[in-house]
PDB file of N, H, CA, C and O in Angstrom:
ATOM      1  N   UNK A   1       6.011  14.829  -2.975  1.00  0.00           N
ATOM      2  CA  UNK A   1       6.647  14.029  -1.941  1.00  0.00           C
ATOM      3  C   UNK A   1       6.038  12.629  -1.938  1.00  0.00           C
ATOM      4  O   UNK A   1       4.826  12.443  -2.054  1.00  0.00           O
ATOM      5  N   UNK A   2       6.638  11.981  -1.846  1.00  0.00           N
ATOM      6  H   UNK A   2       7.622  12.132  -1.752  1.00  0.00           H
ATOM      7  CA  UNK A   2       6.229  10.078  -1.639  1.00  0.00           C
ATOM      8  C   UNK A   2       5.918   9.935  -0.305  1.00  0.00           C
ATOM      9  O   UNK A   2       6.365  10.577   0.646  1.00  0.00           O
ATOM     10  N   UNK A   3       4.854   8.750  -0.318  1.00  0.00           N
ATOM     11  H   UNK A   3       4.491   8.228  -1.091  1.00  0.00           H
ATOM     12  CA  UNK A   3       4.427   8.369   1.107  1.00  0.00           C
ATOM     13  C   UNK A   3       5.509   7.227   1.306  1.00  0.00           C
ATOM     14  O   UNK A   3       6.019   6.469   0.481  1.00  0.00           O
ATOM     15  N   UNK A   4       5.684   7.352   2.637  1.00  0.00           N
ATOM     16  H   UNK A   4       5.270   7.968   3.307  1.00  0.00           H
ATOM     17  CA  UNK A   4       6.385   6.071   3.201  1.00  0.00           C
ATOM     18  C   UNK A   4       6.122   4.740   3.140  1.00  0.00           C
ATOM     19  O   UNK A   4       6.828   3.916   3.720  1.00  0.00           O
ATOM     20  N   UNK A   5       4.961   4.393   2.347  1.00  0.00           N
ATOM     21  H   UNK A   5       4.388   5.063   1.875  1.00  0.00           H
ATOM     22  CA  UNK A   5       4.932   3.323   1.750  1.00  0.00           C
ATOM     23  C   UNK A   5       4.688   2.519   0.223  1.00  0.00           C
ATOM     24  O   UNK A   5       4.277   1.434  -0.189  1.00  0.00           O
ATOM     25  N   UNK A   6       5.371   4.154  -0.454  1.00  0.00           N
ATOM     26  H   UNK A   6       5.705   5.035  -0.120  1.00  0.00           H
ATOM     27  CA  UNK A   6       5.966   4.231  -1.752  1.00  0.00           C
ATOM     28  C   UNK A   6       7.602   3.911  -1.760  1.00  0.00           C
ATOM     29  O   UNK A   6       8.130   3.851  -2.870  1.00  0.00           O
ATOM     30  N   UNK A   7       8.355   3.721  -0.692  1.00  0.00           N
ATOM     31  H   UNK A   7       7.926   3.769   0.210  1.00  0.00           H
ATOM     32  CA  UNK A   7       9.738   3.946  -0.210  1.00  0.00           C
ATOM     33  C   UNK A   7      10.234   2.594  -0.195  1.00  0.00           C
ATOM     34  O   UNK A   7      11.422   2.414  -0.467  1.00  0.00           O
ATOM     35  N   UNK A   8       9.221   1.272   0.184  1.00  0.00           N
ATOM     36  H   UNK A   8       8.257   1.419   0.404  1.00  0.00           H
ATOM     37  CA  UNK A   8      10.179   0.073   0.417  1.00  0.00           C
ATOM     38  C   UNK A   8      10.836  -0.749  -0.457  1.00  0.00           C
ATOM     39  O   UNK A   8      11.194  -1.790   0.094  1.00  0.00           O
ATOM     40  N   UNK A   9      11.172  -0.659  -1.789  1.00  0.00           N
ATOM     41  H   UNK A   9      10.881   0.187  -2.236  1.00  0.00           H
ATOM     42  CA  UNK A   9      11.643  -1.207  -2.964  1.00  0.00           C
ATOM     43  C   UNK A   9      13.258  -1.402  -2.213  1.00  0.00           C
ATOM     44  O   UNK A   9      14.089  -0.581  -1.826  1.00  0.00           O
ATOM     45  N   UNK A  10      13.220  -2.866  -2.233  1.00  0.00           N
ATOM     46  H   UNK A  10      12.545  -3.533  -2.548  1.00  0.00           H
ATOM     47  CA  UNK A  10      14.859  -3.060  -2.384  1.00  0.00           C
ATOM     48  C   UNK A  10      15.093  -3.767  -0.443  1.00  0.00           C
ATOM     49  O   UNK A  10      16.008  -4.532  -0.138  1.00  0.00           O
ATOM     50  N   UNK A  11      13.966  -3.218   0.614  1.00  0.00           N
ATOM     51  H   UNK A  11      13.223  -2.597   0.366  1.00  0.00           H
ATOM     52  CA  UNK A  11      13.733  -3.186   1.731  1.00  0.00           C
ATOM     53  C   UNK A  11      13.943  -5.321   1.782  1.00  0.00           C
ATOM     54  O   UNK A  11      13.472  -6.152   1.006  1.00  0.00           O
ATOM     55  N   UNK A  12      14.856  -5.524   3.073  1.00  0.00           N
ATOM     56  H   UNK A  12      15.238  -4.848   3.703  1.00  0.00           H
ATOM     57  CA  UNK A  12      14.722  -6.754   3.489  1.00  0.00           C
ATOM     58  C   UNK A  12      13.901  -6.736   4.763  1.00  0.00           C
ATOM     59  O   UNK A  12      14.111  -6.048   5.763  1.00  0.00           O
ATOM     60  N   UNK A  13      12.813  -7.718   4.527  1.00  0.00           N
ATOM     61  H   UNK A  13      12.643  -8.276   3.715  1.00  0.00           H
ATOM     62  CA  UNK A  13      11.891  -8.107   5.607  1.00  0.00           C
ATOM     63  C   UNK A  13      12.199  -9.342   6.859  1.00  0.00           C
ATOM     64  O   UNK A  13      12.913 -10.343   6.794  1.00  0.00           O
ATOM     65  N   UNK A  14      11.387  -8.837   7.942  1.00  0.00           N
ATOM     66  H   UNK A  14      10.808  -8.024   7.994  1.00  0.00           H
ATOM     67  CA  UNK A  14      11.687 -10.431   8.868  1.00  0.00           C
ATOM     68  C   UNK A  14      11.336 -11.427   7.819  1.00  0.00           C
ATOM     69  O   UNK A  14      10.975 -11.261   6.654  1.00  0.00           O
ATOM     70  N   UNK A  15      11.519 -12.425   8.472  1.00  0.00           N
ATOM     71  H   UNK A  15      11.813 -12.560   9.418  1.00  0.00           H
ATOM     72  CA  UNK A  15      11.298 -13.985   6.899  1.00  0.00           C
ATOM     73  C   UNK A  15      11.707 -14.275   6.001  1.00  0.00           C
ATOM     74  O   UNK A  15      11.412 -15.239   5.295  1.00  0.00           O
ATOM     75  N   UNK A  16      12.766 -13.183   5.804  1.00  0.00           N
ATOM     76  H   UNK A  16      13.006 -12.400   6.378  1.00  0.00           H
ATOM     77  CA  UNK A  16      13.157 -13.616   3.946  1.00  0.00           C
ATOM     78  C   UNK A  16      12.975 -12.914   2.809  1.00  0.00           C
ATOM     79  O   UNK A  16      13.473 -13.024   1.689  1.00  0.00           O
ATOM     80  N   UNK A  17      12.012 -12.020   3.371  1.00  0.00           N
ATOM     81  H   UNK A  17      11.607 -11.931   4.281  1.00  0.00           H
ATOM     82  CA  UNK A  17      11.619 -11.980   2.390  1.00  0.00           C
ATOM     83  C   UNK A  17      12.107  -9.965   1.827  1.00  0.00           C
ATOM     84  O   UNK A  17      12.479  -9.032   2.538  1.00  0.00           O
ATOM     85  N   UNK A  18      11.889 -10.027   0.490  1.00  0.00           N
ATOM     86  H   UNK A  18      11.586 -10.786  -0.087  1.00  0.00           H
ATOM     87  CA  UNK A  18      13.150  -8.655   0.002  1.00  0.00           C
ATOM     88  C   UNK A  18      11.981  -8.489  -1.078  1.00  0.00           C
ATOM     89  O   UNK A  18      11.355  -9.276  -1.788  1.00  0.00           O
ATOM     90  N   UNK A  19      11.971  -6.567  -0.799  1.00  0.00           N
ATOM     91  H   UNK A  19      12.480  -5.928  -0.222  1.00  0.00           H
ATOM     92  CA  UNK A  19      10.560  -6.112  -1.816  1.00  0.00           C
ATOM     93  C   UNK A  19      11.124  -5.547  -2.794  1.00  0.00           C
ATOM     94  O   UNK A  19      12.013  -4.700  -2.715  1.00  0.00           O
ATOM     95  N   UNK A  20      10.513  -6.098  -4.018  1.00  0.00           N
ATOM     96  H   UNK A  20       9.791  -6.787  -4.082  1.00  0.00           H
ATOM     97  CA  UNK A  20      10.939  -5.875  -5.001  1.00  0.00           C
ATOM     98  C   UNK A  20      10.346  -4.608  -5.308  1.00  0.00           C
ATOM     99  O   UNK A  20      10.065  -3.653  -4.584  1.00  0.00           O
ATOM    100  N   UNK A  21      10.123  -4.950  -7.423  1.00  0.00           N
ATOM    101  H   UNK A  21      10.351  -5.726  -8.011  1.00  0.00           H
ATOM    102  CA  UNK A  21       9.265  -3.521  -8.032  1.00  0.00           C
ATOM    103  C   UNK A  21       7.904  -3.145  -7.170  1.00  0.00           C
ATOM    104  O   UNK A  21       7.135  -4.016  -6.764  1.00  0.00           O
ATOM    105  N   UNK A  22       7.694  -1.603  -6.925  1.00  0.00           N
ATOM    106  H   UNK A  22       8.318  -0.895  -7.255  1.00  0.00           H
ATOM    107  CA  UNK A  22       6.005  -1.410  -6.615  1.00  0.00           C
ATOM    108  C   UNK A  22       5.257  -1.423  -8.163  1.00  0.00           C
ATOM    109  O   UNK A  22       5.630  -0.827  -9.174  1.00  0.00           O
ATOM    110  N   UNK A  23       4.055  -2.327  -7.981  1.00  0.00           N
ATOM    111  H   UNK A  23       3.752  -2.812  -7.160  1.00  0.00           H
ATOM    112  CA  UNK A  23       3.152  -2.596  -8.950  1.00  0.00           C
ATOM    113  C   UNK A  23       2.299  -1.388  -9.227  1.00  0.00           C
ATOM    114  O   UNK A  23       1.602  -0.818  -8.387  1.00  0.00           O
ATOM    115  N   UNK A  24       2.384  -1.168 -10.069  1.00  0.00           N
ATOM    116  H   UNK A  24       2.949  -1.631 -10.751  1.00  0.00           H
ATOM    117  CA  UNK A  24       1.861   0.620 -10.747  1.00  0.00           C
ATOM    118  C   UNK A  24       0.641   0.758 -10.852  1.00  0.00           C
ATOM    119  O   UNK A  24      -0.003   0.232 -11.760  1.00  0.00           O
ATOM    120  N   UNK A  25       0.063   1.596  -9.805  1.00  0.00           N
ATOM    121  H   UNK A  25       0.587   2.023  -9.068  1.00  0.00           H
ATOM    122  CA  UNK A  25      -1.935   1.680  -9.986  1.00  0.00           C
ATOM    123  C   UNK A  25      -2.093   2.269 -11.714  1.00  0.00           C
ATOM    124  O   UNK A  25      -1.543   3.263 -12.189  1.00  0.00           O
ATOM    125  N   UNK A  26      -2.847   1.479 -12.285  1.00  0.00           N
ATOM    126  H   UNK A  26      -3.293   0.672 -11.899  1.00  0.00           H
ATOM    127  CA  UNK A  26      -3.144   2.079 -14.028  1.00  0.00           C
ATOM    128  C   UNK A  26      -4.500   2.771 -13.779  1.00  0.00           C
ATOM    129  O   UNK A  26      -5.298   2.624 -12.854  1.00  0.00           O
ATOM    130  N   UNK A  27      -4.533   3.548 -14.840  1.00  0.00           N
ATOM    131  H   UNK A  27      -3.884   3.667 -15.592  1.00  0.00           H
ATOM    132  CA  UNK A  27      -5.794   4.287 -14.967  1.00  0.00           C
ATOM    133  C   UNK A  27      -7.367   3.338 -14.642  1.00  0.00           C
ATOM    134  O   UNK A  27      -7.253   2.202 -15.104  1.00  0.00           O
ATOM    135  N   UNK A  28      -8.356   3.510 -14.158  1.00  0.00           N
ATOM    136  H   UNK A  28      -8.448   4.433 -13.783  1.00  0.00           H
ATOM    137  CA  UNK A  28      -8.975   2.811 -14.498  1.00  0.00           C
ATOM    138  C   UNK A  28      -9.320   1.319 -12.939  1.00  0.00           C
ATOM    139  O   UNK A  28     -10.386   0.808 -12.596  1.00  0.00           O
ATOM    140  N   UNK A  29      -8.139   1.130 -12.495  1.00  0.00           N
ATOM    141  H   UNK A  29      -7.273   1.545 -12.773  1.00  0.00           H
ATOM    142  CA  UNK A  29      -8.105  -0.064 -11.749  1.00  0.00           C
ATOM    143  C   UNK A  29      -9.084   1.149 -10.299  1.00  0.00           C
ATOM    144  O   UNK A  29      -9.102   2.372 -10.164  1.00  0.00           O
ATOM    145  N   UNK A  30      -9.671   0.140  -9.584  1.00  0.00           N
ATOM    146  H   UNK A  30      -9.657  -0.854  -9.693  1.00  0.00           H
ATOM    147  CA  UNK A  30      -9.993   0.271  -8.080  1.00  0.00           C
ATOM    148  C   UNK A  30      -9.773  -0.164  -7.342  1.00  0.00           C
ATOM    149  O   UNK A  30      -9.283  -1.293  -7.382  1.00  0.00           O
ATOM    150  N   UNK A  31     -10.031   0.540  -6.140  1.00  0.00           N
ATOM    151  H   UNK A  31     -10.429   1.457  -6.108  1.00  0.00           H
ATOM    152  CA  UNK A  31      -9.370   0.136  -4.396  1.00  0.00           C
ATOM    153  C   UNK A  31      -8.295   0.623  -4.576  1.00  0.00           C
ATOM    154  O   UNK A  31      -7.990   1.264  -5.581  1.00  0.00           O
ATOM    155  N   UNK A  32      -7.499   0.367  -3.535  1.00  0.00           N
ATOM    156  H   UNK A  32      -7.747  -0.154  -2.718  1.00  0.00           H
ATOM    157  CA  UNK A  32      -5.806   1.004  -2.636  1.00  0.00           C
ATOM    158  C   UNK A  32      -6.046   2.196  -2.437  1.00  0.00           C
ATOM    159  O   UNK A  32      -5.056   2.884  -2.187  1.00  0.00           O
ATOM    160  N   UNK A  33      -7.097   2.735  -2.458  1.00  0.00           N
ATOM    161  H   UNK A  33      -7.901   2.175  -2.661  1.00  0.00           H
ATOM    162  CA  UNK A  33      -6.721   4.404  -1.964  1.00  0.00           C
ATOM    163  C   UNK A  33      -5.751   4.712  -0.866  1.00  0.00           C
ATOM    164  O   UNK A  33      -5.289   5.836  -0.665  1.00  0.00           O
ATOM    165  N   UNK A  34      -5.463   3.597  -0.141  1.00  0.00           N
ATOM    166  H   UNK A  34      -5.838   2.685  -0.304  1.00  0.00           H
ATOM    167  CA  UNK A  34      -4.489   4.031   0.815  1.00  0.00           C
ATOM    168  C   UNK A  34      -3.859   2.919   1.009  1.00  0.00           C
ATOM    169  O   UNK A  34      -3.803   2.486   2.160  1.00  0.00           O
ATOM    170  N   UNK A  35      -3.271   2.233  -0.015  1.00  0.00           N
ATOM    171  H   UNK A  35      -3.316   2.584  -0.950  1.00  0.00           H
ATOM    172  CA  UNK A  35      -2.155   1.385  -0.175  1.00  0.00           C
ATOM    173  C   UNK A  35      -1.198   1.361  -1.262  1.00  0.00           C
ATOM    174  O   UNK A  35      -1.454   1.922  -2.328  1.00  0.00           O
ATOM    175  N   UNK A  36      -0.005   0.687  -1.038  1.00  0.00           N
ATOM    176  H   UNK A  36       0.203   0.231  -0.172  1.00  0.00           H
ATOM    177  CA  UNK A  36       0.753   0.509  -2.637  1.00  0.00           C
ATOM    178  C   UNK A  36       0.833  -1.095  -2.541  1.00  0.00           C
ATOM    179  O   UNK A  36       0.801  -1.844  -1.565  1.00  0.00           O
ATOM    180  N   UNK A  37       0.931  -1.299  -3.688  1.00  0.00           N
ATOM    181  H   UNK A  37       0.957  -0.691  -4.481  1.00  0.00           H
ATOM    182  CA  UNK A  37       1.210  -2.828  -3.821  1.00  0.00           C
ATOM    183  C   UNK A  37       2.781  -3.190  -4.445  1.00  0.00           C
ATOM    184  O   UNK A  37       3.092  -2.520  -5.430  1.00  0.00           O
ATOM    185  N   UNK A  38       3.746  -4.144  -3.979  1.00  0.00           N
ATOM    186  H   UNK A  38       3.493  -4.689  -3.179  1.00  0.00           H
ATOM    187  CA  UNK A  38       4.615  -4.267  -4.360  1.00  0.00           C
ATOM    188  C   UNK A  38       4.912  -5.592  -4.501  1.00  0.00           C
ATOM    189  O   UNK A  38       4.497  -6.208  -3.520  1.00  0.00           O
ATOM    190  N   UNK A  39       5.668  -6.577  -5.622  1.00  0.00           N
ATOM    191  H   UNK A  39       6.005  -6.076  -6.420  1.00  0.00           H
ATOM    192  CA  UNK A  39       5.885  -7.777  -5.715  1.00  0.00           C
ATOM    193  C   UNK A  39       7.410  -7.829  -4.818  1.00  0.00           C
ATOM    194  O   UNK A  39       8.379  -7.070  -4.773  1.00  0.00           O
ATOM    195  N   UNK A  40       7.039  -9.226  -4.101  1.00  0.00           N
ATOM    196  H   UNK A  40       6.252  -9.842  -4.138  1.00  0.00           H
ATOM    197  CA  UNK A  40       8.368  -9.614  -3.180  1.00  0.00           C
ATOM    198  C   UNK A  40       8.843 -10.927  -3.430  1.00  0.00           C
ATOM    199  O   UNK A  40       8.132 -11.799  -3.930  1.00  0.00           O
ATOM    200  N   UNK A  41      10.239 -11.122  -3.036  1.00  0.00           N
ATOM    201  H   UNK A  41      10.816 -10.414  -2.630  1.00  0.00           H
ATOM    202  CA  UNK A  41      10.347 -12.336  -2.607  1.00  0.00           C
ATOM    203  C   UNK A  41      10.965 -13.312  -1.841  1.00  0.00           C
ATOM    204  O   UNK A  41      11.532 -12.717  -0.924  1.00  0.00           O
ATOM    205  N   UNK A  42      11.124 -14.363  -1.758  1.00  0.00           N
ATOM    206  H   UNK A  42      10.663 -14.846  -2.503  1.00  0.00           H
ATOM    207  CA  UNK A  42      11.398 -14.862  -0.803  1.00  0.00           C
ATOM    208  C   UNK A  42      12.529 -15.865  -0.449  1.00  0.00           C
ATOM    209  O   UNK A  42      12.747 -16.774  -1.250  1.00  0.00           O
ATOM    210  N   UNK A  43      13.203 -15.780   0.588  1.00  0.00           N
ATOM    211  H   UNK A  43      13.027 -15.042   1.238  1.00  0.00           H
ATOM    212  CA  UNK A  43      14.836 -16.657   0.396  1.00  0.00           C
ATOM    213  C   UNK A  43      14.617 -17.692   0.121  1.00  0.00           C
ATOM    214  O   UNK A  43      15.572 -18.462   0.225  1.00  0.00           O
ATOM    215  N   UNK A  44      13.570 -18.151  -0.265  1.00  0.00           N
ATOM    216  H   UNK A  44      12.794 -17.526  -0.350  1.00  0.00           H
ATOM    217  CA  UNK A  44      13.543 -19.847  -1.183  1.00  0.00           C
ATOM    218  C   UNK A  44      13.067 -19.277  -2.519  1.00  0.00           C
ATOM    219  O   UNK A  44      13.056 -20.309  -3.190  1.00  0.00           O
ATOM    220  N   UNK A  45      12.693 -18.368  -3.283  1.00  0.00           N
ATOM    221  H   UNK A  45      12.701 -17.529  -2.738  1.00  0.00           H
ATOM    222  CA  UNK A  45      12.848 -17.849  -4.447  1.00  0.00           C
ATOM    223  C   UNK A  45      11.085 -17.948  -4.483  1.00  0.00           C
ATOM    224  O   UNK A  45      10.423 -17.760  -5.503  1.00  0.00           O
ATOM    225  N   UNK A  46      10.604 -18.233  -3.336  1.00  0.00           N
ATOM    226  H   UNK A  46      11.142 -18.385  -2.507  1.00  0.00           H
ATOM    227  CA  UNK A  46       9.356 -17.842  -3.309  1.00  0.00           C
ATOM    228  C   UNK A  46       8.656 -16.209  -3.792  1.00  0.00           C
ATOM    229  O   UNK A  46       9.018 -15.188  -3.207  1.00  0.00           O
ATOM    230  N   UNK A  47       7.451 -16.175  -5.124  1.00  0.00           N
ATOM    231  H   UNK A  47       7.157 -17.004  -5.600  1.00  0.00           H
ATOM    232  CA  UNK A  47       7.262 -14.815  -5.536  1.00  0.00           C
ATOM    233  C   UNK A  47       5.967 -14.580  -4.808  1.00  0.00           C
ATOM    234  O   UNK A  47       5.161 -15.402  -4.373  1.00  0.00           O
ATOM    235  N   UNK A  48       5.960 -13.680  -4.787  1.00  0.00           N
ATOM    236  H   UNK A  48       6.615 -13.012  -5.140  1.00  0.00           H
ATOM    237  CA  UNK A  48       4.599 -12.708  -3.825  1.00  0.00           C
ATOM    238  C   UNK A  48       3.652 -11.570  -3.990  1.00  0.00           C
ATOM    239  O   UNK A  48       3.812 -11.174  -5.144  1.00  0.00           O
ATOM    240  N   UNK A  49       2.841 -10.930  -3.457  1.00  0.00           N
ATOM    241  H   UNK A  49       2.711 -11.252  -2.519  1.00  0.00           H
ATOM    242  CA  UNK A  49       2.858  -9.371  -3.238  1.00  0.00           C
ATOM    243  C   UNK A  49       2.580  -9.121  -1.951  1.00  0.00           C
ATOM    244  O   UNK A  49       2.261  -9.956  -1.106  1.00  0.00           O
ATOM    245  N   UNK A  50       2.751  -7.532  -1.754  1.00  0.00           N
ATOM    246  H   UNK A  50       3.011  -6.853  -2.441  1.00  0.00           H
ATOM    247  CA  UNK A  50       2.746  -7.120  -0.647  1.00  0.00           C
ATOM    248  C   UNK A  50       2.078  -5.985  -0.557  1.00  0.00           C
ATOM    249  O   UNK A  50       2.491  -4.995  -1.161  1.00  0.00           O
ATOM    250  N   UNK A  51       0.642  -5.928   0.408  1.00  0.00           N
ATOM    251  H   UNK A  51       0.307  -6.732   0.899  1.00  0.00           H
ATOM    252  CA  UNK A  51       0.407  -4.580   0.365  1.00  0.00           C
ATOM    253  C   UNK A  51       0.753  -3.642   1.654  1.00  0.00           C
ATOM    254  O   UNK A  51       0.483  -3.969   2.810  1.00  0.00           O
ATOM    255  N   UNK A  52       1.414  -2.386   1.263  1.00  0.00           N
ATOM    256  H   UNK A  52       1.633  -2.121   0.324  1.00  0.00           H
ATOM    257  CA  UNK A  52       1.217  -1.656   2.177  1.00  0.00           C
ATOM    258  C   UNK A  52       0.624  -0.439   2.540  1.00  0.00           C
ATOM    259  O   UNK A  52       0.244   0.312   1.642  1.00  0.00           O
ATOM    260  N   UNK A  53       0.452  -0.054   3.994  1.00  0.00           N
ATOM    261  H   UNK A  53       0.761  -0.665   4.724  1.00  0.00           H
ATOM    262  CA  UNK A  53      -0.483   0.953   4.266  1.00  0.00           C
ATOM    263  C   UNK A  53      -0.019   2.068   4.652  1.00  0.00           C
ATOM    264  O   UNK A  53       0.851   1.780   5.474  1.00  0.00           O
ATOM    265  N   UNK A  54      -0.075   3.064   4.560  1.00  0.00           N
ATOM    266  H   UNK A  54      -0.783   3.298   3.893  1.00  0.00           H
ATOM    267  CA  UNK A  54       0.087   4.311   5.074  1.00  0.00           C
ATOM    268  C   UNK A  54      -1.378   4.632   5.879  1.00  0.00           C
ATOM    269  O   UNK A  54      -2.322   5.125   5.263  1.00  0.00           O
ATOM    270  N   UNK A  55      -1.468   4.271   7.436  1.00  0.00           N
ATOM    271  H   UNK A  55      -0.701   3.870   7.937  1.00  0.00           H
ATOM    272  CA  UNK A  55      -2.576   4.404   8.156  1.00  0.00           C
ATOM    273  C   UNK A  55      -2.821   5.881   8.283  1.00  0.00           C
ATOM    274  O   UNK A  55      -3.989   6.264   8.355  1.00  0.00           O
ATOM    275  N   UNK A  56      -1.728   6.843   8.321  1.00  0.00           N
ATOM    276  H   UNK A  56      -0.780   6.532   8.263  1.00  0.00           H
ATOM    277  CA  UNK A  56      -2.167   8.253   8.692  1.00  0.00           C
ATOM    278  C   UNK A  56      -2.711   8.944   7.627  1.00  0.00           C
ATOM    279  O   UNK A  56      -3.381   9.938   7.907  1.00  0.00           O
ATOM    280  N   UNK A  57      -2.458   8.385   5.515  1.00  0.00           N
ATOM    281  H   UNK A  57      -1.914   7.578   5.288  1.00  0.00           H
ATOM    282  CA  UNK A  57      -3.430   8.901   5.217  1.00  0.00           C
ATOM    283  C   UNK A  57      -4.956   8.332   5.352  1.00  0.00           C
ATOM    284  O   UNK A  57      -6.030   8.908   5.183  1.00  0.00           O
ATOM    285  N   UNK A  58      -4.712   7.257   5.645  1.00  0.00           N
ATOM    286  H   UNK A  58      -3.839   6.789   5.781  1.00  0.00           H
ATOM    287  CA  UNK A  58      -6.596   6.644   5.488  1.00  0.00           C
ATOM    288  C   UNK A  58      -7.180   7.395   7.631  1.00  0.00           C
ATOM    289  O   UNK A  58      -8.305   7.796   7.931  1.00  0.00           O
ATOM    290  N   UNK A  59      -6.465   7.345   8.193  1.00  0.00           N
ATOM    291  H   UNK A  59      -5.551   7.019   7.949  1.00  0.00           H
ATOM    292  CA  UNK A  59      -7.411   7.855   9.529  1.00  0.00           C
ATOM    293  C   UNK A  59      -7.513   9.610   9.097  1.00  0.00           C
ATOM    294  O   UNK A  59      -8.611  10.098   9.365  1.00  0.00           O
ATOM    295  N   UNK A  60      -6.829  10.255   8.676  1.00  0.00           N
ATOM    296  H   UNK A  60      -5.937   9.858   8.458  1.00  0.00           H
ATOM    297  CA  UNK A  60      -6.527  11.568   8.384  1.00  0.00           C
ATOM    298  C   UNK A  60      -7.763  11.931   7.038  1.00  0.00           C
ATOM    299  O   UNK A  60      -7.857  13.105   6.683  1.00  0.00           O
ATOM    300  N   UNK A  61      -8.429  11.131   6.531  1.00  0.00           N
ATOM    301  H   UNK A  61      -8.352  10.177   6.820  1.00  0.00           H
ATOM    302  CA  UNK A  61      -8.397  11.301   4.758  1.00  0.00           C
ATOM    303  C   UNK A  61     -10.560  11.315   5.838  1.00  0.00           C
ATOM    304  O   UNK A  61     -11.130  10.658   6.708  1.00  0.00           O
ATOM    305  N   UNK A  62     -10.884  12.592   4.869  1.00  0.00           N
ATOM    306  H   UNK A  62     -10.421  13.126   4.161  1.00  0.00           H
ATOM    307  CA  UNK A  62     -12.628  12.475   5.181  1.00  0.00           C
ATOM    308  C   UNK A  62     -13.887  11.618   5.251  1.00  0.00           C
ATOM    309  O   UNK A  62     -14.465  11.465   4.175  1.00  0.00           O
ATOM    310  N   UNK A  63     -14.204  11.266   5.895  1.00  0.00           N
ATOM    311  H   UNK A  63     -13.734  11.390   6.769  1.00  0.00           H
ATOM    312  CA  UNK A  63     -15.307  10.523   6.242  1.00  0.00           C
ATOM    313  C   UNK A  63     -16.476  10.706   5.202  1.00  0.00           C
ATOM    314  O   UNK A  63     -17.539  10.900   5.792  1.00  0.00           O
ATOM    315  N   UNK A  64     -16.562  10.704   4.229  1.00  0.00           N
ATOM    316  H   UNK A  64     -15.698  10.547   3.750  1.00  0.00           H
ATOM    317  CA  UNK A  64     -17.868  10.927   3.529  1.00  0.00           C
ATOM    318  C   UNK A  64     -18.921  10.623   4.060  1.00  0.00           C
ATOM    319  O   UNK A  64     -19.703  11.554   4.257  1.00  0.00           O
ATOM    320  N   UNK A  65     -19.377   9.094   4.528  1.00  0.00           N
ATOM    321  H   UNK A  65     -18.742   8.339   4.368  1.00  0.00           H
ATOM    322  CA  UNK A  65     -20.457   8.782   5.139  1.00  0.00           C
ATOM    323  C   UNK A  65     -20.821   9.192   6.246  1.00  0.00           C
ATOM    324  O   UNK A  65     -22.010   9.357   6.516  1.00  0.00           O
ATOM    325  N   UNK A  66     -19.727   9.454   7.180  1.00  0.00           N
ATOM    326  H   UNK A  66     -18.760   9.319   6.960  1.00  0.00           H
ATOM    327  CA  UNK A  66     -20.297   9.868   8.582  1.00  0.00           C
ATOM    328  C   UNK A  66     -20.173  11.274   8.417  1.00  0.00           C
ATOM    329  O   UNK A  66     -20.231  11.762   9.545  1.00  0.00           O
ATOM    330  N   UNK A  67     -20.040  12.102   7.617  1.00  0.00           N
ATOM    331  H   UNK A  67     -19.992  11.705   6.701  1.00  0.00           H
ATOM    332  CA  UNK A  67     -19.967  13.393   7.316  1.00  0.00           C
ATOM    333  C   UNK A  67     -21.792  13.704   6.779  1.00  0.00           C
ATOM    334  O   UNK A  67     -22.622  14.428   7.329  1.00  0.00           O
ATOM    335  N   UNK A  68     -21.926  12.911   5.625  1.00  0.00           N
ATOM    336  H   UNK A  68     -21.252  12.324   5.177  1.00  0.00           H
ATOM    337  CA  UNK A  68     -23.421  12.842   5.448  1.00  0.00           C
ATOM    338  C   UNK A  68     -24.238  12.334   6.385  1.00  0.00           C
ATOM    339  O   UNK A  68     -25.406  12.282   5.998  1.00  0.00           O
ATOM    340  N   UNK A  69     -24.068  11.972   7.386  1.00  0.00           N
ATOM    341  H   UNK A  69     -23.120  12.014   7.700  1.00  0.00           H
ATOM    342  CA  UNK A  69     -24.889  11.316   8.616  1.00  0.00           C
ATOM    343  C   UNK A  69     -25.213  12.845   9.618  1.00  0.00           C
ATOM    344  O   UNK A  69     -26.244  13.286  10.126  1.00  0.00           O
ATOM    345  N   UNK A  70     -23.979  13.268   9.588  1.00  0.00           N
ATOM    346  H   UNK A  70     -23.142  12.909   9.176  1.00  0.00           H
ATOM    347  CA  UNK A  70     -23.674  14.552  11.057  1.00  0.00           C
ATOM    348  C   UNK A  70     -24.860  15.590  10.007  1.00  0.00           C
ATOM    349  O   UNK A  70     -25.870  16.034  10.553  1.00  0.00           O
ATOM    350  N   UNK A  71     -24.570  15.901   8.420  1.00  0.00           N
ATOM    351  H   UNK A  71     -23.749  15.540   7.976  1.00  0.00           H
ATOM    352  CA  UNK A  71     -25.372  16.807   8.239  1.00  0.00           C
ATOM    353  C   UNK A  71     -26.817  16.885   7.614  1.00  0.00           C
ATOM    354  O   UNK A  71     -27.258  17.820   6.946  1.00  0.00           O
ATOM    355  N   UNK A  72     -27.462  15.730   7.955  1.00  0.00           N
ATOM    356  H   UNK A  72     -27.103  14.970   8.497  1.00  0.00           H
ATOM    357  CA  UNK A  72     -28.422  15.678   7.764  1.00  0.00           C
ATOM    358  C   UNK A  72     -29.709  15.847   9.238  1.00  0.00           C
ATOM    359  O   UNK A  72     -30.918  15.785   9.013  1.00  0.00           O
TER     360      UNK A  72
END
């Protein structure tokens, strides 16, 4: 199943602005654990990116550090 912020390709925004392709995490790259990145653009042909979040997996997703804090 896709997160809902794997979904906005094609999506028109307040401003102008219309999301294009999502930019493909490659093997190897870091960060976004709880984002996608997508190139946009803009009604003056302005190009962009855009990141978005899916907050319920990052508040939902385990605490490592404060998990190692509680069991020590």
């Amino acid at each position: 199943m896709h997160r809902p912020a794997e979904q906005l390709t094609g999506l028109k925004l307040d401003g102008g602005w219309t999301v294009g392709d999502l930019i493909p995490r490659l093997p190897g790259h870091s960060g976004g654990n709880f984002s996608t990145s997508y190139f946009v653009s803009g009604a003056d042909k302005t190009n962009a990116f855009l990141k978005a979040m899916d907050y319920q997996d990052a508040l939902n997703s385990p605490d490592p550090a404060r998990t190692s804090l509680i069991n020590t």
